[in-house]
C-alpha positions as CSV (number, residue, x, y, z in Angstrom):
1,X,-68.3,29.9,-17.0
2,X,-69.2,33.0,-15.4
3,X,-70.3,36.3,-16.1
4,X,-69.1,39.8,-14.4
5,X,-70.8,43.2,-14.8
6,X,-68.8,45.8,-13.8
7,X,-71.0,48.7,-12.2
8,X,-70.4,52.4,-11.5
9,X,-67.9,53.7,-8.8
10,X,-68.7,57.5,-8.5
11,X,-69.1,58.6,-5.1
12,X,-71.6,58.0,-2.8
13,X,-71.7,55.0,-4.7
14,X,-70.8,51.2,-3.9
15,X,-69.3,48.8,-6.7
16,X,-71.7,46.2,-7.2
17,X,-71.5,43.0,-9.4
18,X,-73.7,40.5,-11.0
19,X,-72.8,36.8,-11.7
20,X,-74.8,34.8,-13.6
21,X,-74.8,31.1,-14.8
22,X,-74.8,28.5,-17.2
23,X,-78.1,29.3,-18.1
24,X,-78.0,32.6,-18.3
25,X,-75.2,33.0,-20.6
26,X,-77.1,30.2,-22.6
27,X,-79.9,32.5,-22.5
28,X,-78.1,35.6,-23.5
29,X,-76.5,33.9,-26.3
30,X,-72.7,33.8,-25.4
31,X,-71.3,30.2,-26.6
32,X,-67.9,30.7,-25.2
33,X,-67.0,29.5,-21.6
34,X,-65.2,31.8,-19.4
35,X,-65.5,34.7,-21.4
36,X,-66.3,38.2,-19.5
37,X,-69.3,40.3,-21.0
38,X,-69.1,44.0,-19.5
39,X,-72.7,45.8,-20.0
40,X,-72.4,49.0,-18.3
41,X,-68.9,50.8,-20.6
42,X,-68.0,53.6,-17.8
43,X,-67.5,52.9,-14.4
44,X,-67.6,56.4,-13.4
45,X,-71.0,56.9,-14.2
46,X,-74.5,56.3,-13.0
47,X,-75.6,53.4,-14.3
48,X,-79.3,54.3,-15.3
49,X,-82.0,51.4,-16.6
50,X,-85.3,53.3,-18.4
51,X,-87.7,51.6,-19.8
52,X,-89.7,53.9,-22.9
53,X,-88.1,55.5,-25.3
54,X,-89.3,58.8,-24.1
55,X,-88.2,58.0,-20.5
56,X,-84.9,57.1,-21.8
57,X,-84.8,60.7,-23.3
58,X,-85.7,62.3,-20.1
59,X,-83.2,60.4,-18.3
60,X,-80.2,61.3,-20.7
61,X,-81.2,65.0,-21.2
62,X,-81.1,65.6,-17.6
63,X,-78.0,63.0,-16.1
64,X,-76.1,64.7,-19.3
65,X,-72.8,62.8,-19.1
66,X,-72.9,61.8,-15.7
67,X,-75.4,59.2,-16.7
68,X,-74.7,55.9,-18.8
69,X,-78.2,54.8,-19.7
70,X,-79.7,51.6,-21.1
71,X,-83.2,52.2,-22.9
72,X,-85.0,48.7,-22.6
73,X,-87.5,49.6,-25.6
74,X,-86.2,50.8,-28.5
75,X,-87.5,52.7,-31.2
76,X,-91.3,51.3,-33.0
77,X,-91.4,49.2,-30.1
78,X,-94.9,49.2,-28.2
79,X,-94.6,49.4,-24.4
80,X,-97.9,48.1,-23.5
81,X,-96.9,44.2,-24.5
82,X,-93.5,44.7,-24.3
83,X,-91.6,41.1,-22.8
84,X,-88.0,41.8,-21.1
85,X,-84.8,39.8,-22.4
86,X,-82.6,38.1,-20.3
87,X,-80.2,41.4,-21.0
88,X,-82.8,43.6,-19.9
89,X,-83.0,41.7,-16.6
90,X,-79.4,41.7,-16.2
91,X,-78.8,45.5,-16.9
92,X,-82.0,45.9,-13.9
93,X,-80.0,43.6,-11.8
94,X,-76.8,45.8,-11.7
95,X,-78.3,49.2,-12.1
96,X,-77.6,51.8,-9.4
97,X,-81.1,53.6,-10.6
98,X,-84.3,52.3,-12.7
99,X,-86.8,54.8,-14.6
100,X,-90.2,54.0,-15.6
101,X,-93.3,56.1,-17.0
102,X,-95.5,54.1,-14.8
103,X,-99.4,54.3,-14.6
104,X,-99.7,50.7,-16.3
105,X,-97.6,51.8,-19.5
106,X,-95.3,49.1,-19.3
107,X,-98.0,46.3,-18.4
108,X,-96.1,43.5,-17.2
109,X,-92.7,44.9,-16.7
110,X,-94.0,47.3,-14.2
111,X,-94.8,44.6,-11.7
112,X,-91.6,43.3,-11.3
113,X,-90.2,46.7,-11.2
114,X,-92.9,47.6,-8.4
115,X,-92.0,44.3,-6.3
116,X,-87.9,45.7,-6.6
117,X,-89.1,48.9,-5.3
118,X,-90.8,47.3,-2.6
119,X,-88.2,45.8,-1.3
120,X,-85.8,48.6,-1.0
121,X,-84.8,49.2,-4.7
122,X,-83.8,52.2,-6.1
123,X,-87.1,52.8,-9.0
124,X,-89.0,55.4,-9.6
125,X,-92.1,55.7,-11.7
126,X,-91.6,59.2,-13.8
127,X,-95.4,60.3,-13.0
128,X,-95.3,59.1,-9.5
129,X,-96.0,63.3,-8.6
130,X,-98.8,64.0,-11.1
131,X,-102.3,64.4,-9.1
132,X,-105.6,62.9,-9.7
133,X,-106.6,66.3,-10.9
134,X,-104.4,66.1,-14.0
135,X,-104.4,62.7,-14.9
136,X,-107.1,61.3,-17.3
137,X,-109.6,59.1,-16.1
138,X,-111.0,56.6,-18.7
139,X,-114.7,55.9,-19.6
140,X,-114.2,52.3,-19.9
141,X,-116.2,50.9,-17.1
142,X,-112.7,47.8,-17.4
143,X,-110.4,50.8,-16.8
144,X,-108.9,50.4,-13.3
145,X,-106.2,53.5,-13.9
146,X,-105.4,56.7,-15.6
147,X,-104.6,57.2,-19.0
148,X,-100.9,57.1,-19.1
149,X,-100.0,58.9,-22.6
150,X,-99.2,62.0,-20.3
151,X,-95.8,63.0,-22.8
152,X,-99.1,64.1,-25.3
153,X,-99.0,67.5,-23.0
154,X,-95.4,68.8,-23.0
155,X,-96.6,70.8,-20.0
156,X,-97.4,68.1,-18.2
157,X,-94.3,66.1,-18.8
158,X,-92.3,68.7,-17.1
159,X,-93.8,67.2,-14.1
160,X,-91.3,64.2,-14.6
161,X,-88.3,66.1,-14.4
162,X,-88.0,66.3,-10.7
163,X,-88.2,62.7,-10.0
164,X,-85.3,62.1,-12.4
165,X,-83.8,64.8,-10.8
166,X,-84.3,63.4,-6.9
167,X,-83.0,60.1,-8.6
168,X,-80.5,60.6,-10.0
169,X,-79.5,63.1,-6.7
170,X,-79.5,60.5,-4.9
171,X,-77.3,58.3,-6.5
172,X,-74.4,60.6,-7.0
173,X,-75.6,63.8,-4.4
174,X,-72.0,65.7,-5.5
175,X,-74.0,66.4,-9.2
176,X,-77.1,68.0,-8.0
177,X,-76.4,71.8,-8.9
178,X,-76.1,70.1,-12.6
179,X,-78.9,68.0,-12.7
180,X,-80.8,70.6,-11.6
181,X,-79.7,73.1,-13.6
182,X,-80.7,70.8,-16.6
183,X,-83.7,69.9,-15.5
184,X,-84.5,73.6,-15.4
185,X,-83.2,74.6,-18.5
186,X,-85.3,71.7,-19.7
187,X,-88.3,72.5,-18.1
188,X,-88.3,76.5,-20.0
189,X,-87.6,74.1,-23.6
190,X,-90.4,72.2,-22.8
191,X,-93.0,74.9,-22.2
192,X,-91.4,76.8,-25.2
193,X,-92.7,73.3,-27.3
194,X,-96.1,73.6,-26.0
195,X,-96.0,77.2,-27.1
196,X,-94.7,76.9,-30.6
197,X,-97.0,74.0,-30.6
198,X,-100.4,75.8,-29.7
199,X,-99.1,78.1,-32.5
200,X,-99.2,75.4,-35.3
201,X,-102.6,74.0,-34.2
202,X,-104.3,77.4,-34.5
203,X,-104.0,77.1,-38.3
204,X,-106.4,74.3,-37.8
205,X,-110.0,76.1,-37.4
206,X,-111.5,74.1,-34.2
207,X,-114.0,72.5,-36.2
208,X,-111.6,71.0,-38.0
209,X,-109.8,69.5,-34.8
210,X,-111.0,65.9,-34.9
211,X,-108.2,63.1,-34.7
212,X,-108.7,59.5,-35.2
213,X,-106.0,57.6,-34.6
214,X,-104.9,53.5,-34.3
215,X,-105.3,53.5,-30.7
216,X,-106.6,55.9,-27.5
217,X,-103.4,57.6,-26.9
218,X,-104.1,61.1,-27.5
219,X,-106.0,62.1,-24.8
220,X,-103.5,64.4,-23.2
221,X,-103.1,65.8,-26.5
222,X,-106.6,66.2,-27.4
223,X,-107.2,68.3,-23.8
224,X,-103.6,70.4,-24.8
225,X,-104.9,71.4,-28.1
226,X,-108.6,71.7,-28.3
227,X,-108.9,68.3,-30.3
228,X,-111.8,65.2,-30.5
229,X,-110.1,62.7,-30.8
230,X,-111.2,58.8,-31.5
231,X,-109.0,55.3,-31.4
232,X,-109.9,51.9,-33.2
233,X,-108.2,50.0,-30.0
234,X,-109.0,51.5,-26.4
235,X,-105.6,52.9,-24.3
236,X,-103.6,49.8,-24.1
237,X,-102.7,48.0,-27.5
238,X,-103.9,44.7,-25.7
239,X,-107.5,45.7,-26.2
240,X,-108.3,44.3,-29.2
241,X,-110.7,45.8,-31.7
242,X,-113.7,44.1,-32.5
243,X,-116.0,44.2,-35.7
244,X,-118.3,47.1,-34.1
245,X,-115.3,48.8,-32.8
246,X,-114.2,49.3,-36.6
247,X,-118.1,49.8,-37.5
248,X,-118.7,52.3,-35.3
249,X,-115.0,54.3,-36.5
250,X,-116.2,54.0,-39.8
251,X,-119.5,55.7,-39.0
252,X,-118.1,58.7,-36.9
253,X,-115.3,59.1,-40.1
254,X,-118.4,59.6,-42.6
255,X,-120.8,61.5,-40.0
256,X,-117.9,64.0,-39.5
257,X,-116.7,64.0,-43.1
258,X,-113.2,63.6,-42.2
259,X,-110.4,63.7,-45.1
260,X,-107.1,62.1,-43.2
261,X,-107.0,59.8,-40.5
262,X,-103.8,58.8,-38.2
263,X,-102.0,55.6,-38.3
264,X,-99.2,55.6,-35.1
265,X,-95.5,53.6,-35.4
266,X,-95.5,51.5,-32.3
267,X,-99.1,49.6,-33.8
268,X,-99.8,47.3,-36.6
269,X,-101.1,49.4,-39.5
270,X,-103.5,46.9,-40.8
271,X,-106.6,47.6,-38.3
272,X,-106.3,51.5,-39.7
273,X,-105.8,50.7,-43.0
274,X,-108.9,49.1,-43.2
275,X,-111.1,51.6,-41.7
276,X,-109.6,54.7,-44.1
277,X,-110.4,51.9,-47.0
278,X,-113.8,51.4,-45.9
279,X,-114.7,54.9,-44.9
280,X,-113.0,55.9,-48.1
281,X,-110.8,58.7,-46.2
282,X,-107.2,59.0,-46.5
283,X,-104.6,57.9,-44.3
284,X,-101.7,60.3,-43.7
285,X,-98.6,59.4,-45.4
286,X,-96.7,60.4,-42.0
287,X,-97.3,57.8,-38.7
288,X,-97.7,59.6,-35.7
289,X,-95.4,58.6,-32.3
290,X,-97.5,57.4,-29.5
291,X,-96.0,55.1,-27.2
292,X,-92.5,55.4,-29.0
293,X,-90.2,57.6,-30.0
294,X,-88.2,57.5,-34.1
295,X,-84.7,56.8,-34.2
296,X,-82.3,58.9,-32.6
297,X,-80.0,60.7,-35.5
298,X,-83.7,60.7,-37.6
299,X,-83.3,64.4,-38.2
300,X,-86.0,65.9,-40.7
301,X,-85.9,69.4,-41.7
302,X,-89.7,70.9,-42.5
303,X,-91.0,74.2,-42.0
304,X,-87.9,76.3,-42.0
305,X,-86.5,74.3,-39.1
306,X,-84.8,71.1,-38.5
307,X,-85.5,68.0,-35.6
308,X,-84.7,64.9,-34.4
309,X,-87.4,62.6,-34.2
310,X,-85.3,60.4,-31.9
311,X,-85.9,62.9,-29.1
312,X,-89.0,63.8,-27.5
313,X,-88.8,67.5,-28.2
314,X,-88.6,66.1,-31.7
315,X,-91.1,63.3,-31.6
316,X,-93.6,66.2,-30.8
317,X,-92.9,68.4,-33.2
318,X,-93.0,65.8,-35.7
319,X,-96.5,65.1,-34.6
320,X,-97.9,68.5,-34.6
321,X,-96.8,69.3,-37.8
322,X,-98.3,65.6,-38.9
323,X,-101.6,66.4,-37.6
324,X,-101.8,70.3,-38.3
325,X,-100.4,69.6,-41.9
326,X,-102.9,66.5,-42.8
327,X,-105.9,68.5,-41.2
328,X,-105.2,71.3,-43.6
């Protein structure tokens, strides 16, 4: 029983294959022997592995349809304890080119992808070219790296663009003019978001600019913005809260005399739910994206203007008018 994986055959390119077992068709859940399961469709693409949903984005915006991409994490999904499938690992395994955010977003996924890149892979961490100076630092003394929510500051997101852009470049060097020219053209939509954005947050008198969400992973948008903003869990999901985590939100909610607090999609609802209950504030209707994007084709129309919520452009906007529109 075996199983092929056709990969891509553009040029500059080498056709590469990936067999697996007994086992791993056992894992993968494929009952019949000898039976050929294909996961990359075109041949005469890049084959392209990301891992977040908002990396996935990036990487299809700017490869166009020179690029067949698998998204690991899917919509709702939180990347922090995220565990890869045996089809994950096999989509890795006959990838010409891996995407990741990187800075300890994907917790235990990134250190298998760091060992691959060690030893020669092609895998590139999106943020790789952000400097100290605008990343984050956390005040937990635990904290050994940066805050890695950096898609909170569509500004600072454009810094991603060239790494997919020297990726993909180098995987099929005959397409740069047009990844580049995407990338740029990206770039200018990007900085028009943070624009338009800014806009909608000045109906929000600064005072008023205080944001407590389920977890720390706003802290990109808070600096953007002009926001305070406070989690129950610190900036991985992993960190549990504890009962003076929750005491303490629930004092800061009733010293500020807040009216709407956050809850986010890719975290359990019920830690939230318990501090708006017990500080006897509401919680907003609307969940805010934080380490995931909605589901592509989720197109709302609010405001005299329409989005999809599957995209990141969208997943921002959805946000900002979230916050700016519960604030009020």
């Amino acid at each position: 029983m075996t199983l092929v994986v056709g990969q891509s055959i553009t040029s500059g390119m080498k056709r590469r294959f990936f067999f697996a077992g007994i086992v791993g068709l056992g894992i993968l859940g494929l009952s019949s022997c000898n039976k050929q399961v294909t996961i990359w469709q075109d041949e005469a693409k890049i084959n392209v592995v990301a891992t977040s949903t908002m990396v996935t984005d990036l990487v299809q915006v700017i490869g166009g349809d020179r690029v067949e991409v698998i998204g690991m994490m899917k919509a709702g999904v939180d990347p922090h304890s995220y565990e890869q499938t045996a089809s994950d690992v096999a989509a890795m395994n006959t990838a010409d080119v891996i995407f990741y955010s990187g800075l300890h977003l994907e917790g235990h996924v990134q250190e298998g992808l760091k060992k691959r890149a060690a030893k020669g892979g092609d895998v590139y961490a999106v943020t790789k070219d952000m400097s100290q100076a605008e990343l984050i630092q956390p005040e937990e003394e635990f904290e050994s790296y940066a805050d890695p929510h950096v898609w909170g500051d569509p500004e600072l997101w454009t810094k991603t663009i060239d790494v997919v852009i020297e990726g993909l470049t180098k995987e099929a060097p005959e397409f740069s003019e047009e990844f580049n020219a995407r990338g740029e053209a990206y770039r200018a939509q990007l900085l028009e978001l943070k624009a338009w954005s800014k806009a909608r947050i000045a109906e929000v008198p600064v005072e008023q600019r205080v944001l407590v969400t389920s977890h720390d992973a706003f802290f990109y948008f808070a600096k953007a913005y002009d926001f305070e903003v406070k989690g129950l869990q610190g900036l991985s999901t992993e960190n549990t809260s504890g009962v003076k985590d929750v005491e303490d939100l629930i004092a800061f909610i009733k010293q500020r005399q807040l009216k709407t607090i956050f809850p986010e999609s890719s975290v359990n609802k019920k830690g939230i739910e318990t501090v708006a209950a017990k500080a006897g504030v509401g919680l907003s209707h609307e969940e805010l994206f934080s380490d995931a994007m909605g589901e592509p084709g989720d197109v709302v129309e609010l405001h005299g203007e329409s989005y999809d919520r599957g995209t990141y452009v969208g997943m921002q906007k959805h946000n900002i008018n979230t916050v700016v529109d519960g604030l009020k």
